[in-house]
Biopython code that builds the backbone (N, CA, C, O; Angstrom):
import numpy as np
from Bio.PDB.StructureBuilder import StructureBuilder

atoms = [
    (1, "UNK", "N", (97.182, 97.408, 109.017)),
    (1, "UNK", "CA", (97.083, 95.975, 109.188)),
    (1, "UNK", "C", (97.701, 95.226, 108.011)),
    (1, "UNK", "O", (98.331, 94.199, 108.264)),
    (2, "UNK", "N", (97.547, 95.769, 106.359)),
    (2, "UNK", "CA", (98.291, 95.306, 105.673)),
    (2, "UNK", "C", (99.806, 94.405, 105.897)),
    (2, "UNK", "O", (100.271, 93.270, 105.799)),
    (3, "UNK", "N", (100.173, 95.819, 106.268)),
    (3, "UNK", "CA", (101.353, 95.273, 105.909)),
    (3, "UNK", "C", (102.515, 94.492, 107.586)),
    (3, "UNK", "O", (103.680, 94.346, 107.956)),
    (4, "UNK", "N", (100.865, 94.205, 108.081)),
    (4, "UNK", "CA", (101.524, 93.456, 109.454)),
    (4, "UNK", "C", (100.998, 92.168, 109.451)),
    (4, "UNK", "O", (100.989, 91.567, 110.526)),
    (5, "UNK", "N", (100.454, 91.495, 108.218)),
    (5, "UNK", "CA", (100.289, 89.890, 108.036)),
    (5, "UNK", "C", (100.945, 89.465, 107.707)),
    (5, "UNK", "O", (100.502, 88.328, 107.866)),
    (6, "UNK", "N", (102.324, 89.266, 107.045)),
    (6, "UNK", "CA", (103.513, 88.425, 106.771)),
    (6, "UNK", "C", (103.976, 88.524, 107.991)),
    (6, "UNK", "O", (104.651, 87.499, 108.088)),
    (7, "UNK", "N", (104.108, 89.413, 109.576)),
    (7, "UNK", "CA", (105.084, 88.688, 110.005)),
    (7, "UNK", "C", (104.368, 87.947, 111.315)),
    (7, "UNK", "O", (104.813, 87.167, 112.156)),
    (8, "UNK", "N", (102.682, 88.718, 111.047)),
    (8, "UNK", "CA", (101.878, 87.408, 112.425)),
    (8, "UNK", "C", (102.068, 86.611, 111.703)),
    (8, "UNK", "O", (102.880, 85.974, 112.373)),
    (9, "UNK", "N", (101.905, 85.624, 110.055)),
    (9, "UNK", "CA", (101.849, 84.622, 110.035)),
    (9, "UNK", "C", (103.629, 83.961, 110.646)),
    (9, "UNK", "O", (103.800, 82.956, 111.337)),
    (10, "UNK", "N", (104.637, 84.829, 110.157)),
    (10, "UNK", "CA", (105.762, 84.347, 110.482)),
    (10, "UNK", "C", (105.832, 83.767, 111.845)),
    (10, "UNK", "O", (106.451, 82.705, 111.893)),
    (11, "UNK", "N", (105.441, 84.120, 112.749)),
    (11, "UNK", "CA", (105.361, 84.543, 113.778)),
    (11, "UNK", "C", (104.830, 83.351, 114.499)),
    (11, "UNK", "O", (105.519, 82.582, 115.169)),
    (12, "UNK", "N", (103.323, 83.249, 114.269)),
    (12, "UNK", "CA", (101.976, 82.427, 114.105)),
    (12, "UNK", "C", (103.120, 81.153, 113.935)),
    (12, "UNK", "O", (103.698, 80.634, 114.890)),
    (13, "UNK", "N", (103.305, 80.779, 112.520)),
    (13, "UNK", "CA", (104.265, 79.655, 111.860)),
    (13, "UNK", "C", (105.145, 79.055, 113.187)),
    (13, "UNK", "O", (104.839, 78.066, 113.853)),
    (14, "UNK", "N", (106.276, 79.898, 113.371)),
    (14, "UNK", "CA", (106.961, 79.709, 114.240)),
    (14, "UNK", "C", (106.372, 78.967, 115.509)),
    (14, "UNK", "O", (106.869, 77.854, 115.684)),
    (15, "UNK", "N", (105.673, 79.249, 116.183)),
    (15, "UNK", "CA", (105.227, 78.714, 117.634)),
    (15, "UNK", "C", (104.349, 77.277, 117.021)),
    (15, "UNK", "O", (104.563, 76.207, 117.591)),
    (16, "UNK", "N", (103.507, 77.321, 116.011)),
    (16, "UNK", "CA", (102.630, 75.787, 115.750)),
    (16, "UNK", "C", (103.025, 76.234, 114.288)),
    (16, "UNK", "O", (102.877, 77.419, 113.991)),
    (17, "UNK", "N", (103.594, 75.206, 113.222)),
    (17, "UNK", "CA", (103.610, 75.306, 112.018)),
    (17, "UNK", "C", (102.302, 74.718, 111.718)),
    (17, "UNK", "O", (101.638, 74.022, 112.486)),
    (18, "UNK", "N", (101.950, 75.124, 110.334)),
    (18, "UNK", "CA", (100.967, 74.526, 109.783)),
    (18, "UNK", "C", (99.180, 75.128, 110.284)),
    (18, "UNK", "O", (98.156, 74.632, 109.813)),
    (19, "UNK", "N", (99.211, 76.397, 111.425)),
    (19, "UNK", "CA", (98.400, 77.063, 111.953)),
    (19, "UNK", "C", (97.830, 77.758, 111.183)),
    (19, "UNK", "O", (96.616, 77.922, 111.300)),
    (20, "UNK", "N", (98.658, 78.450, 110.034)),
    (20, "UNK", "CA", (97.842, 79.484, 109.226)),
    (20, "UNK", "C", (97.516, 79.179, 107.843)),
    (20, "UNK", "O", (98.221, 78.266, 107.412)),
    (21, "UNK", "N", (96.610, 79.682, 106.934)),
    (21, "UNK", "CA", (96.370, 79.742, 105.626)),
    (21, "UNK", "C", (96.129, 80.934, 105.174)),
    (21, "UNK", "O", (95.543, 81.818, 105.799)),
    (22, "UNK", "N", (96.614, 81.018, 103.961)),
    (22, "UNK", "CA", (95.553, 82.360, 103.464)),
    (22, "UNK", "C", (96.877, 83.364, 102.919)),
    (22, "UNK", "O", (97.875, 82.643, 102.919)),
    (23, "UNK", "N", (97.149, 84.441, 102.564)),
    (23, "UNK", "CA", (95.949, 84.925, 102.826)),
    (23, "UNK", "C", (95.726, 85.228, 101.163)),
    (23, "UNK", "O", (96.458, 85.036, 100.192)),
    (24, "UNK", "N", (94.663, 85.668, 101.276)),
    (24, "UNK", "CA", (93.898, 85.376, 99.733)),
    (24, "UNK", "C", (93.434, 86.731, 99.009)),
    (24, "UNK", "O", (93.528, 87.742, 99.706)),
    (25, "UNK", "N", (93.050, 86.854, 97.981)),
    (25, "UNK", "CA", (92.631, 87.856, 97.309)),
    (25, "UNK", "C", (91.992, 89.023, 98.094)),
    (25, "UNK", "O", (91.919, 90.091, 97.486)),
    (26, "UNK", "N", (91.527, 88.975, 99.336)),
    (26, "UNK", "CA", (90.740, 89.810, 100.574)),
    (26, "UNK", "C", (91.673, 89.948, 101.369)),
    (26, "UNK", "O", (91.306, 90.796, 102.182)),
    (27, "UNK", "N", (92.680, 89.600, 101.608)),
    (27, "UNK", "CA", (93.650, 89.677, 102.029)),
    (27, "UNK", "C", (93.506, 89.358, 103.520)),
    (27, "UNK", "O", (93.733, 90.075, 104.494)),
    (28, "UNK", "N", (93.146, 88.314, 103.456)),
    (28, "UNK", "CA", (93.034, 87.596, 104.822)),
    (28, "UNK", "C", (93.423, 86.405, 105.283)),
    (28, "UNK", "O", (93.421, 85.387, 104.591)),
    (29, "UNK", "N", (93.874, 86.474, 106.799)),
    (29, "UNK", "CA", (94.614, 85.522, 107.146)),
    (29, "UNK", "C", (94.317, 84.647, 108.240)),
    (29, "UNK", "O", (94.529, 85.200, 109.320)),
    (30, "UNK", "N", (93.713, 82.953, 108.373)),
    (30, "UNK", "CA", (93.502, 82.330, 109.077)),
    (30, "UNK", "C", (94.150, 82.144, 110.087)),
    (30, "UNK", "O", (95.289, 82.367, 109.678)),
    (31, "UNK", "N", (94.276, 81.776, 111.597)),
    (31, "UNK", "CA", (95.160, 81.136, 112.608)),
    (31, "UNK", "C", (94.428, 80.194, 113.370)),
    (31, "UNK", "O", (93.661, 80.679, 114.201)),
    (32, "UNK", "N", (94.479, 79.070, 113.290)),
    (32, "UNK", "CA", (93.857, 77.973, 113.745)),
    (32, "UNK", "C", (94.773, 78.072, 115.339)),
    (32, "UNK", "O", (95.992, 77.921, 115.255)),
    (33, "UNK", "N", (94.142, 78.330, 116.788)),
    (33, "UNK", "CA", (94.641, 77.945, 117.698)),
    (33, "UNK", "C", (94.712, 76.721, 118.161)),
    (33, "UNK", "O", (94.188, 75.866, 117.446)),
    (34, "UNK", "N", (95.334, 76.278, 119.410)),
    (34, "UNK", "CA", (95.608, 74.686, 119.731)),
    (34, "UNK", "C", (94.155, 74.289, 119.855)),
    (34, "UNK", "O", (93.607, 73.399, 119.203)),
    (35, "UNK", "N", (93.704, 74.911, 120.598)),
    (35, "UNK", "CA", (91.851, 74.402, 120.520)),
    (35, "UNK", "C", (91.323, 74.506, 119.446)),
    (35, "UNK", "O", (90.328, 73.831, 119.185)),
    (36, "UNK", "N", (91.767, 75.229, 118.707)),
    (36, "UNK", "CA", (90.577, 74.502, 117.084)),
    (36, "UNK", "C", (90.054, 75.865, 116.787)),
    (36, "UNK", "O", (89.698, 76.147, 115.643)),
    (37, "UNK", "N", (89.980, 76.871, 117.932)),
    (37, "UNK", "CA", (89.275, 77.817, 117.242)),
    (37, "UNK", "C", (90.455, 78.636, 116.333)),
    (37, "UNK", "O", (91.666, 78.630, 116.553)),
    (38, "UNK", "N", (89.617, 79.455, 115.068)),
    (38, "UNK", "CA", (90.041, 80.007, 114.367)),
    (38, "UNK", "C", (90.008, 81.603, 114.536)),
    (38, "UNK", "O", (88.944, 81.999, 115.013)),
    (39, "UNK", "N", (91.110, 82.774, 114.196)),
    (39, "UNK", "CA", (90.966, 84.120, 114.282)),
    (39, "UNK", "C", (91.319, 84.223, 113.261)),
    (39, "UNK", "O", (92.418, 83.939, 112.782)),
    (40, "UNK", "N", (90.108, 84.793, 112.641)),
    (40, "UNK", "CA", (90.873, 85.413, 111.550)),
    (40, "UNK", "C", (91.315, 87.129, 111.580)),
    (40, "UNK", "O", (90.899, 87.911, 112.434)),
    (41, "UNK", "N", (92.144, 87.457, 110.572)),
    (41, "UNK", "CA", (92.608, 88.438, 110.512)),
    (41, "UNK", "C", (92.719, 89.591, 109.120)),
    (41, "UNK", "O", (93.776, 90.062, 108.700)),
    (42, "UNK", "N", (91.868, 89.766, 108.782)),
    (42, "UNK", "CA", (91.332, 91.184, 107.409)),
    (42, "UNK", "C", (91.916, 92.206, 107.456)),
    (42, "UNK", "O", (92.014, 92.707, 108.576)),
    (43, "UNK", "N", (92.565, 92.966, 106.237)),
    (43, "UNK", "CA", (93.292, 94.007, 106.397)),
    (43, "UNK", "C", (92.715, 94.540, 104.646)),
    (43, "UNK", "O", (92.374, 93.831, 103.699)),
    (44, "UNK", "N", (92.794, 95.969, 104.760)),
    (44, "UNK", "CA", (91.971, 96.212, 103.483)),
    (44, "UNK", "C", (92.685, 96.279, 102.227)),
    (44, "UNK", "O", (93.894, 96.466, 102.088)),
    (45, "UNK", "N", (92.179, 96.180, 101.706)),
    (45, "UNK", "CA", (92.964, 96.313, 100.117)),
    (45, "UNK", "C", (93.376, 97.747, 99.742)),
    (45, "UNK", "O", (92.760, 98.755, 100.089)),
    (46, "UNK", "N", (94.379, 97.721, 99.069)),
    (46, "UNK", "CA", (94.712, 99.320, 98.622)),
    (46, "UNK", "C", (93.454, 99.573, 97.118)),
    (46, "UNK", "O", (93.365, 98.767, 96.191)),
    (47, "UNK", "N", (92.917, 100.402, 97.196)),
    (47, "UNK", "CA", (92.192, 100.851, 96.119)),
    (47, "UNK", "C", (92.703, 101.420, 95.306)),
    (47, "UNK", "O", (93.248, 102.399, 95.814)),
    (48, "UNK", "N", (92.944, 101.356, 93.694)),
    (48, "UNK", "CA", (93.091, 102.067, 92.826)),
    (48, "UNK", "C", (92.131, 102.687, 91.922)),
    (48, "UNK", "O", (91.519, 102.195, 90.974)),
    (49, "UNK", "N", (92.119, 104.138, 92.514)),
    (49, "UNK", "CA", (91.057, 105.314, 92.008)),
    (49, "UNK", "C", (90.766, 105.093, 90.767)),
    (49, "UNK", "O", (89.653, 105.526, 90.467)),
    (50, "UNK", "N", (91.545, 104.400, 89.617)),
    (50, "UNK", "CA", (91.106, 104.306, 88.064)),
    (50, "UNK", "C", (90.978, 103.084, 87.921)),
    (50, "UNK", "O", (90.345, 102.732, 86.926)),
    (51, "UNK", "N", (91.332, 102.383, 88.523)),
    (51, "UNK", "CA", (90.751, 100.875, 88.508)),
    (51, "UNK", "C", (88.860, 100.464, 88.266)),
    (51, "UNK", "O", (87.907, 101.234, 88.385)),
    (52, "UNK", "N", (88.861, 98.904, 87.880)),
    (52, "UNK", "CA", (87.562, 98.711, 87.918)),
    (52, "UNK", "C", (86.571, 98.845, 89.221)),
    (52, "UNK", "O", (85.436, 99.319, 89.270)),
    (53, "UNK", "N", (87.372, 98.275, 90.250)),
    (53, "UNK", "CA", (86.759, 98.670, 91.806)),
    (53, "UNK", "C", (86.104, 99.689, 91.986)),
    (53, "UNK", "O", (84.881, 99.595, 92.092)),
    (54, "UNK", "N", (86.775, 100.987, 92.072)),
    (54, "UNK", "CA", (86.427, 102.172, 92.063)),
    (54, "UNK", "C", (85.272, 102.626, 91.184)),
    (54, "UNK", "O", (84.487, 103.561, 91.348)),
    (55, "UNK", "N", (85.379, 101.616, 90.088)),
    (55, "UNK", "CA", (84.330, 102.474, 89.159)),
    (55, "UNK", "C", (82.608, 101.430, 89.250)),
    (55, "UNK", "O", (81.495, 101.789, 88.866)),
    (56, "UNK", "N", (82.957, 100.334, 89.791)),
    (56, "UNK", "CA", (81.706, 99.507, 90.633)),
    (56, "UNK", "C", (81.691, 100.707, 92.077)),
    (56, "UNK", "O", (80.876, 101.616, 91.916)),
    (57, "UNK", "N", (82.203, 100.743, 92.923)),
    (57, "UNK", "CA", (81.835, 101.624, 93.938)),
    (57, "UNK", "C", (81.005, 102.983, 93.504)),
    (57, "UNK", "O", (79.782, 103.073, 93.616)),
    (58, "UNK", "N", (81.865, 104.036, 92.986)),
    (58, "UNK", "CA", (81.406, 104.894, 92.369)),
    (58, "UNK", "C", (79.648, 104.453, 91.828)),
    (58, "UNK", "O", (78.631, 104.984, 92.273)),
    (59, "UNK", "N", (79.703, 103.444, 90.860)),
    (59, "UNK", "CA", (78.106, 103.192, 90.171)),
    (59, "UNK", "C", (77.016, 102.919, 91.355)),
    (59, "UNK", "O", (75.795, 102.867, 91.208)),
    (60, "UNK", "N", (77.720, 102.765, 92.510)),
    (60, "UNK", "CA", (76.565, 102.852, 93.310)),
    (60, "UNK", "C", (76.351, 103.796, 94.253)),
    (60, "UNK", "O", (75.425, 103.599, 95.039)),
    (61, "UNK", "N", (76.888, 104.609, 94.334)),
    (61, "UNK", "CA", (77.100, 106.059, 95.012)),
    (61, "UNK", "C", (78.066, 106.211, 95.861)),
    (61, "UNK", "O", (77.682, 107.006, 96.719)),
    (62, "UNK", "N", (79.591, 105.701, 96.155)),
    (62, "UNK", "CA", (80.204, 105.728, 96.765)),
    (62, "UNK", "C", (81.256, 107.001, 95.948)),
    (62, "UNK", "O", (81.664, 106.896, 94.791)),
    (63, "UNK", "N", (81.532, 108.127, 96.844)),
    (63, "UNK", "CA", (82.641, 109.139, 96.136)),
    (63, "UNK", "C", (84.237, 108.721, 96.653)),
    (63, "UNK", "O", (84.807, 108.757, 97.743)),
    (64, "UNK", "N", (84.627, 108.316, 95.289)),
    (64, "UNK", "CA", (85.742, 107.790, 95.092)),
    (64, "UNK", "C", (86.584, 109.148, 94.791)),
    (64, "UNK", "O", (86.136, 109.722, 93.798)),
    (65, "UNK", "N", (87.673, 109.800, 95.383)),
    (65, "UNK", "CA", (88.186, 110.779, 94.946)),
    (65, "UNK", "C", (89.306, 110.373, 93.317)),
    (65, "UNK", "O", (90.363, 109.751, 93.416)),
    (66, "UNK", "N", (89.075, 110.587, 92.758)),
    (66, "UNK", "CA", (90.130, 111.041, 91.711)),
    (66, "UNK", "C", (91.921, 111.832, 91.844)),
    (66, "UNK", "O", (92.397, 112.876, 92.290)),
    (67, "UNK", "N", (92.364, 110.733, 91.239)),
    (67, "UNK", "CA", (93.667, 111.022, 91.666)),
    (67, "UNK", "C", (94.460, 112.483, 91.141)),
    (67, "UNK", "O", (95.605, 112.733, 91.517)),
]
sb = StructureBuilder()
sb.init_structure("model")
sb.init_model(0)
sb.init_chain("A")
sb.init_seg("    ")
for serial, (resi, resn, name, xyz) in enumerate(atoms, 1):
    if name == "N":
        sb.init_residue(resn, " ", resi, " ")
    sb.init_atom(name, np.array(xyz, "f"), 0.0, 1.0, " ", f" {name:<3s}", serial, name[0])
structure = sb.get_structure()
């Protein structure tokens, strides 16, 4: 899903400009339809095993493999 939100928003953009926001540190991406409702769209973050993430996961019992 990553790396298929630049071209729904392109995409999205194209047919109603001004439909989407985002996407943000969670890596998520708004689409406001003509009716108002909103879909959003979440795609996960890449984790880095030596990063701080990993080492909050890990502290709570999550097994993070080591690279």
């Amino acid at each position: 899903m990553l790396g298929e939100l630049d071209e729904i928003r392109k995409r999205c953009e194209e047919l109603r400009p001004g439909c989407t926001e985002g996407p943000w540190n969670s890596i998520e991406l708004v689409v406001r339809m003509p009716e108002n409702t909103e879909v959003i769209l979440t795609a996960a973050q890449p984790l880095d095993p030596d990063g701080p993430v990993a080492d909050r996961l890990r502290a709570v019992g999550f097994d993070i493999p080591q690279p």
